[in-house]
C-alpha positions in Angstrom: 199.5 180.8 110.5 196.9 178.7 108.8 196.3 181.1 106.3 199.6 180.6 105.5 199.3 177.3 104.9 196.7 177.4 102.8 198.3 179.8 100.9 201.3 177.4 99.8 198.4 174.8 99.2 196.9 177.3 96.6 200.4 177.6 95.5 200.8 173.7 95.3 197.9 173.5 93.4 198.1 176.5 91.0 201.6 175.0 90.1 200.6 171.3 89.0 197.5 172.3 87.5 200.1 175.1 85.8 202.6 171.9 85.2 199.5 169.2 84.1 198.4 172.1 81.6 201.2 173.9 80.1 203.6 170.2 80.1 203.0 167.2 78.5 205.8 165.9 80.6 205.2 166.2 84.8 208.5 163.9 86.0 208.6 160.9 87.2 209.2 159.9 90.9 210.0 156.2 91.9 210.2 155.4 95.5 211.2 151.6 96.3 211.1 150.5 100.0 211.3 146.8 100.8 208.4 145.2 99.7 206.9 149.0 98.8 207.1 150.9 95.4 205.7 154.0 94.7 205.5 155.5 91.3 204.2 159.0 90.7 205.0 162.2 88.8 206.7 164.9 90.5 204.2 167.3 90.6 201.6 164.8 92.2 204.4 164.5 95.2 205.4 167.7 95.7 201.3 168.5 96.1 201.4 165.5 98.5 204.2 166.6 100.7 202.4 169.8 101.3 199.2 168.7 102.0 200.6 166.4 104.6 202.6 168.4 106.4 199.5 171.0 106.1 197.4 168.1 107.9 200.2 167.5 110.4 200.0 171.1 111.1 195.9 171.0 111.7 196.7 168.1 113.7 199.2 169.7 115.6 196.5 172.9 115.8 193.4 170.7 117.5 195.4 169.1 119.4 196.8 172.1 121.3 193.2 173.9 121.2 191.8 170.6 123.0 194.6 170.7 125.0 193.9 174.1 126.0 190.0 174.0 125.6 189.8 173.2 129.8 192.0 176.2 130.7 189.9 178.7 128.0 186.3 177.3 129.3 187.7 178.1 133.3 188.7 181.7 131.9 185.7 182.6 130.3 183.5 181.4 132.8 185.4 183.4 135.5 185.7 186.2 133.3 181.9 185.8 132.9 181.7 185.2 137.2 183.8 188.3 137.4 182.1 190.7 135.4 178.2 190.0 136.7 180.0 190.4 140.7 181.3 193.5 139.2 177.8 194.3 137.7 175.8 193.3 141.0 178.3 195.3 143.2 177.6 198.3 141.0 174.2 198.4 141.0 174.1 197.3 145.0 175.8 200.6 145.4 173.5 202.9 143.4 170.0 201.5 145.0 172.3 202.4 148.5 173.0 205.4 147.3 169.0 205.9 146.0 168.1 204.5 149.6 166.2 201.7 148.7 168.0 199.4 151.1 166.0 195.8 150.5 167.4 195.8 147.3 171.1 197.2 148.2 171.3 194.1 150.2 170.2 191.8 148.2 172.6 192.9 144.7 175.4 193.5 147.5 175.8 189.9 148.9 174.6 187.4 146.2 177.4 187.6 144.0 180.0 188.8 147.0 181.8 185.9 146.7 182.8 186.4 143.2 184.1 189.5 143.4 187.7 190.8 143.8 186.9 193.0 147.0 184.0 190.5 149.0 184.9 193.0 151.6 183.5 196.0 150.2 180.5 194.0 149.0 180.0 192.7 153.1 180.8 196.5 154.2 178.0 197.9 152.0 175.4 195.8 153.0 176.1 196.1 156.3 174.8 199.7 156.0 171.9 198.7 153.9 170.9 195.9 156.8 171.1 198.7 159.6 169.0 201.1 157.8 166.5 198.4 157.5 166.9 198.0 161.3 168.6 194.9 161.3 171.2 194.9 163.4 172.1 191.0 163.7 172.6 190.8 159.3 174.4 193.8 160.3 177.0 192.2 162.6 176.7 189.2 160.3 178.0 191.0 157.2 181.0 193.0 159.2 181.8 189.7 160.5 182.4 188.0 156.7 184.2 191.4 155.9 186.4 190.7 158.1 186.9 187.4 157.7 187.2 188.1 153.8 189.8 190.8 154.5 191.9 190.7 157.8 194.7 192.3 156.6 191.7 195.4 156.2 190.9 195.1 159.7 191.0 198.3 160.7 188.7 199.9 158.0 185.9 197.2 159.2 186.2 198.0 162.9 186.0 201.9 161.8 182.9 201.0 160.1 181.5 198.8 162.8 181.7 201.5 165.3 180.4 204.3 162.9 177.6 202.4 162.5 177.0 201.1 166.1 177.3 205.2 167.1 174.8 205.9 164.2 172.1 203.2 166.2 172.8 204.9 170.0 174.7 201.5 170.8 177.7 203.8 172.3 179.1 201.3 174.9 179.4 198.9 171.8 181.0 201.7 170.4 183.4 202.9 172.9 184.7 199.2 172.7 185.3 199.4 169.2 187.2 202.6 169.7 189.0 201.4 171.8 190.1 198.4 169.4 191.0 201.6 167.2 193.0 203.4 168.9 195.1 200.7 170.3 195.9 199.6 166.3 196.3 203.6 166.0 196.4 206.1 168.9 196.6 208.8 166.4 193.5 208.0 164.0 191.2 211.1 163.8 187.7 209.4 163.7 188.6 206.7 166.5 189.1 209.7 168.7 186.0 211.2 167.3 184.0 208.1 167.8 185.4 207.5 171.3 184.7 211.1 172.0 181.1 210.8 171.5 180.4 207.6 173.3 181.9 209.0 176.0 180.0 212.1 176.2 176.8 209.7 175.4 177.5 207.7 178.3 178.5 210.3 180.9 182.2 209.3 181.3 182.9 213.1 181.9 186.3 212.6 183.2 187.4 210.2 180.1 186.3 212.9 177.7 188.2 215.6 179.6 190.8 213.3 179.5 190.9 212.7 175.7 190.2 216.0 175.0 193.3 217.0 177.2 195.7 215.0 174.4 196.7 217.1 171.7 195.9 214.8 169.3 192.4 215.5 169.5 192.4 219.4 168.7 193.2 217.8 165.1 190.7 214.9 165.3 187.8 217.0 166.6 186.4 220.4 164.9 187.0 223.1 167.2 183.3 224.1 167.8 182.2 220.6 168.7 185.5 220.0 170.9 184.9 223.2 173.2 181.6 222.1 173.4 182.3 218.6 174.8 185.3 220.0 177.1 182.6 222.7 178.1 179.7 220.2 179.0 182.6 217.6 180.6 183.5 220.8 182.7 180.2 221.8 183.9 179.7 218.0 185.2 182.8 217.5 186.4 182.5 220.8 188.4 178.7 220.0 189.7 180.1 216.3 191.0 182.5 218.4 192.9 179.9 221.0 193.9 177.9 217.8 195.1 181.0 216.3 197.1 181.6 219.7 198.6 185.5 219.4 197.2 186.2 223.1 196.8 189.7 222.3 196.0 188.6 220.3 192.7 186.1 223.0 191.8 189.0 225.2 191.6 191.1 222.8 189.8 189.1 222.6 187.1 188.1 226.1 186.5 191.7 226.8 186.7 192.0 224.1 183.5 189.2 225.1 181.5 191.4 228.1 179.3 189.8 230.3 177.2 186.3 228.3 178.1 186.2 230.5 181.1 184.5 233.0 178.9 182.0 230.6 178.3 178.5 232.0 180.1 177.4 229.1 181.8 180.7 227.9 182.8 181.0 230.9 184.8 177.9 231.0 186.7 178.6 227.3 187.5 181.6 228.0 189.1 180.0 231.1 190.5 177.0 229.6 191.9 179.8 226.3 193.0 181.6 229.1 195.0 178.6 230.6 196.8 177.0 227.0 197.6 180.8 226.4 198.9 181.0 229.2 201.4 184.0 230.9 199.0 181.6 233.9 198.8 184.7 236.5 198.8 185.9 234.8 196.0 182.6 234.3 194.1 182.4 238.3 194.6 185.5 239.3 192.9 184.6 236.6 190.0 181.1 238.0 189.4 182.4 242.1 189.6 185.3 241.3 186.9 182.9 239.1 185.0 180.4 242.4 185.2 182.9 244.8 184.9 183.7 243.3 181.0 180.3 242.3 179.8 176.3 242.1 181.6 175.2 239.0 182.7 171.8 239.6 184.8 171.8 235.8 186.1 175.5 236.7 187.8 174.4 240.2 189.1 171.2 238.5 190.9 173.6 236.2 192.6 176.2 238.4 194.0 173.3 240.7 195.7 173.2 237.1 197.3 176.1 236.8 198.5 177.9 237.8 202.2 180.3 240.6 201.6 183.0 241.3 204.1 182.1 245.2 203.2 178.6 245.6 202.7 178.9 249.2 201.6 181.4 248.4 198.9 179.5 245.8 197.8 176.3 248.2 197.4 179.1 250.9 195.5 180.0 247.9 193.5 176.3 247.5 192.4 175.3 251.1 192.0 178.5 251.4 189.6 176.7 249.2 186.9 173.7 251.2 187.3 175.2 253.9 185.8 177.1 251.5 183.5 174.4 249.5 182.1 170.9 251.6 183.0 168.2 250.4 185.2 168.2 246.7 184.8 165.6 244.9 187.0 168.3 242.6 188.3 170.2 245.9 189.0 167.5 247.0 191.1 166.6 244.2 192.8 170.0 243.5 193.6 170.2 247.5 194.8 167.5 247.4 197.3 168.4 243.9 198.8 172.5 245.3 199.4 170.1 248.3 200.7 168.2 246.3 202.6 171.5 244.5 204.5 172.5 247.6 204.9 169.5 248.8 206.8 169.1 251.6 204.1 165.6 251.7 204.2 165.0 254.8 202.1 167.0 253.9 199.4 166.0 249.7 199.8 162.0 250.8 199.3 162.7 252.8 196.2 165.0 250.2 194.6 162.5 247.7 195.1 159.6 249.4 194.6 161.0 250.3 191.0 161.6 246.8 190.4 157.6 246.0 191.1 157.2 248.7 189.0 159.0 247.6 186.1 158.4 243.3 186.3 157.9 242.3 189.7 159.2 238.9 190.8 159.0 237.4 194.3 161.8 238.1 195.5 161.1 241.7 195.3 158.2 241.3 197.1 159.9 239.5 199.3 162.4 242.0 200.5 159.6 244.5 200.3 157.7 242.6 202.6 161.0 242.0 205.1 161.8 245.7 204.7 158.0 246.5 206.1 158.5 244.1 208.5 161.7 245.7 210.1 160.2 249.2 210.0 156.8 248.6 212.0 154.7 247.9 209.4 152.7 244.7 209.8 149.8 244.9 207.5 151.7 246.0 204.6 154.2 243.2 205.0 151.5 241.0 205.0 150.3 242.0 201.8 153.7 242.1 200.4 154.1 238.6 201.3 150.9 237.7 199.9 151.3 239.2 196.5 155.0 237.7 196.4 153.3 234.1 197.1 150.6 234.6 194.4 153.1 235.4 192.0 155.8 232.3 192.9 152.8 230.3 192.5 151.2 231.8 188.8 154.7 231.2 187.7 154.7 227.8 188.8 
C-alpha cells in the first residue's frame, strides 16, 4: 500500500513541477476562514492535499504496527521457544537412539516445557534415566508425563510397566497391568506384561488363568504362550503331587490340550501318578506314550511300576525291544520285569547286557538282588559294591 502512495506523491510532484515548467500560469487558490486566509496556487494545494493525507496514512501505519508490536514480539519469541523445544526434543531422541543416555536426558527435559507434546519429552527421558539406573528420575519423569497429559494416561502407564518389567520390578508391574487392563481388558501388551509378572512371581494359577481367556491367544505369540501354560502346568501339577490331590492332578492334565504331547509334561503327570499309587493308570499312559514315539526316561519308570499282570507288563516291554532295538533302558527295564517275575535266566542276561553296554546302579542293583535270591552271596556282594562305587563316582 505504501508504495502506492508514494507513487501518487511522484505523480503530485511530476505534475507541478510539469505545471511550474511548461505554465506561466499555476491557478490561484483563496481560502478565507474567520480570521484565516490562505492564498496559494492550485498546484501547490493539490501537492499539499496529497502529502497530507500520505502522512495521515504513515500515521495511521505506526500506529497500528505499535499497536501490534506486543502481539508480534510474543509470536516470534514463541515461535523462537517453539522451534529450539522442537530442536532439543530432536536431538534428545537421536543421542537415545545412539545410547548415550546422560545426554538423552539432559536435551529431553530442559526445554520439555516448551514443547507441544511435554509428554513425549517426559516419556523419553524416562527411558534414558532407567538405563542410567536411575530409577527414582525415572518415576519422576512418568509422573510429569502424566501430569502433562492425562487424557494420555494409558500410553504412560503402558510405558511405566514396560519399563518396570525391563528392571525385574514385576510386582510393580503386575500392578500396573492391572491398572491396564481394567482401562482395557482387551489390550494385547497389558496381557503380555501381566503374563510375565506373573510367571516371574510364581502365581501359576493366575497365569493359567489368563492364559485360559481367549483374548490372550491374540495378545501372546503362540511359542511363548504354550510355554508359560506348559511351565504353569507343570507347577500347578507338582503342588498337587505335593498335596497328594490326585483328583486335581487329573484335572489338569485333562486341561492341558495339545500340551500333552509336551515331553516333560508327560513324565510329570506320569511320575505324579506312580508317586500317587494310580500305577494302573500311569501304565497305560507310559505304553501309548511308547507305543507313538521313545522316551527312555518313561520306559525306566514303568519297569517301576506295580502291574496287575506282571507277564503282560514284561510282553509289553519286550514288544519295544523289537520296536526300538536294544536300548539300555529297554534292558534294564527287561531284567527288572524279569526279575519280579522270578525269571532268573532271562533277568541275568537282560542285566548283564545292560552292564555290558553302560552300566548304572540300578543294574547292579537288580543283579546283586537277583544273586541274592538264587544262593549266591559273594557275588551279590560284589554286585552291590560295584553298584555303590558307581552311585558314588557319579555323584
Amino acid at each position: 500500500m505504501i508504495i502506492v502512495f508514494l507513487s501518487l506523491l511522484l505523480v503530485f510532484v511530476g505534475g507541478l513541477v510539469a505545471i511550474l515548467l511548461l505554465r506561466p500560469d499555476t491557478g490561484y487558490v483563496l481560502i478565507n476562514y474567520g480570521p484565516w486566509v490562505v492564498e496559494t496556487s492550485l498546484a501547490v494545494l493539490v501537492f499539499g492535499i496529497g502529502l497530507f493525507f500520505l502522512l495521515v496514512w504513515l500515521l495511521l501505519r505506526l500506529s497500528g504496527f505499535a499497536v501490534r508490536l506486543p502481539g508480534s514480539l510474543r509470536e516470534a519469541v514463541d515461535r523462537r521457544r517453539s522451534d529450539r523445544a522442537r530442536e532439543a526434543f530432536e536431538n534428545g531422541l537421536l543421542a537415545l537412539f545412539e545410547g548415550n543416555w546422560a545426554r538423552a536426558e539432559s536435551e529431553l527435559i530442559k526445554r520439555a516445557s516448551d514443547h507441544h507434546a511435554p509428554h513425549l519429552n517426559y516419556l523419553a527421558a524416562a527411558r534414558a534415566a532407567q538405563r542410567q539406573a536411575a530409577t527414582d528420575r525415572r518415576d519422576h519423569y512418568l509422573r510429569l508425563a502424566m501430569l502433562n497429559r492425562p487424557e494420555h494416561e494409558f500410553a504412560t502407564l503402558l510405558s511405566q510397566a514396560d519399563l518396570q518389567r525391563k528392571r525385574g520390578e514385576f510386582e510393580a508391574t503386575r500392578q500396573t497391568a492391572l491398572k491396564l487392563r481394567e482401562k482395557d481388558p482387551m489390550h494385547p501388551f497389558a496381557i503380555e506384561l501381566l503374563a510375565e509378572s506373573h510367571a516371574a512371581l510364581g502365581e501359576w494359577a493366575a497365569l493359567r488363568a489368563l492364559l485360559l481367556e481367549p483374548a490372550s491367544a491374540q495378545a501372546i505369540v503362540a511359542a511363548r504362550r504354550d510355554q508359560l501354560m506348559g511351565r504353569a502346568i507343570l507347577e500347578l501339577m507338582q503342588t498337587a503331587i505335593d498335596d497328594a490331590r490326585l483328583p486335581i492332578l487329573k484335572a489338569l492334565w485333562e486341561g492341558a490340550g495339545n500340551l500333552r504331547d509336551d515331553p516333560e509334561l508327560k513324565r510329570a503327570y506320569a511320575r505324579g501318578l506312580a508317586r500317587l499309587n494310580a500305577d494302573a493308570e500311569a501304565l497305560a499312559l507310559i505304553a501309548q506314550a511308547l507305543s507313538v514315539d521313545w522316551d527312555g526316561e518313561l520306559a525306566l519308570l514303568y519297569g517301576d511300576l506295580h502291574a496287575g499282570d506282571p507277564i503282560t507288563q514284561l510282553a509289553t516291554v519286550e514288544s519295544w525291544l523289537a520296536l526300538y532295538g536294544e536300548k539300555t533302558e529297554l534292558l534294564q527295564v527287561a531284567g527288572h520285569v524279569c526279575l519280579a517275575n522270578r525269571l532268573w535266566g532271562k533277568a541275568r542276561s537282560y542285566l548283564e547286557a545292560v552292564i555290558a553296554i553302560a552300566p548304572t546302579p540300578k543294574a547292579y542293583l537288580d543283579l546283586a538282588r537277583l544273586c541274592a535270591d538264587t544262593q549266591q552271596p559273594e557275588e551279590a556282594a560284589r554286585h552291590y559294591r560295584l553298584g555303590l562305587e558307581l552311585a558314588a563316582g557319579q555323584h
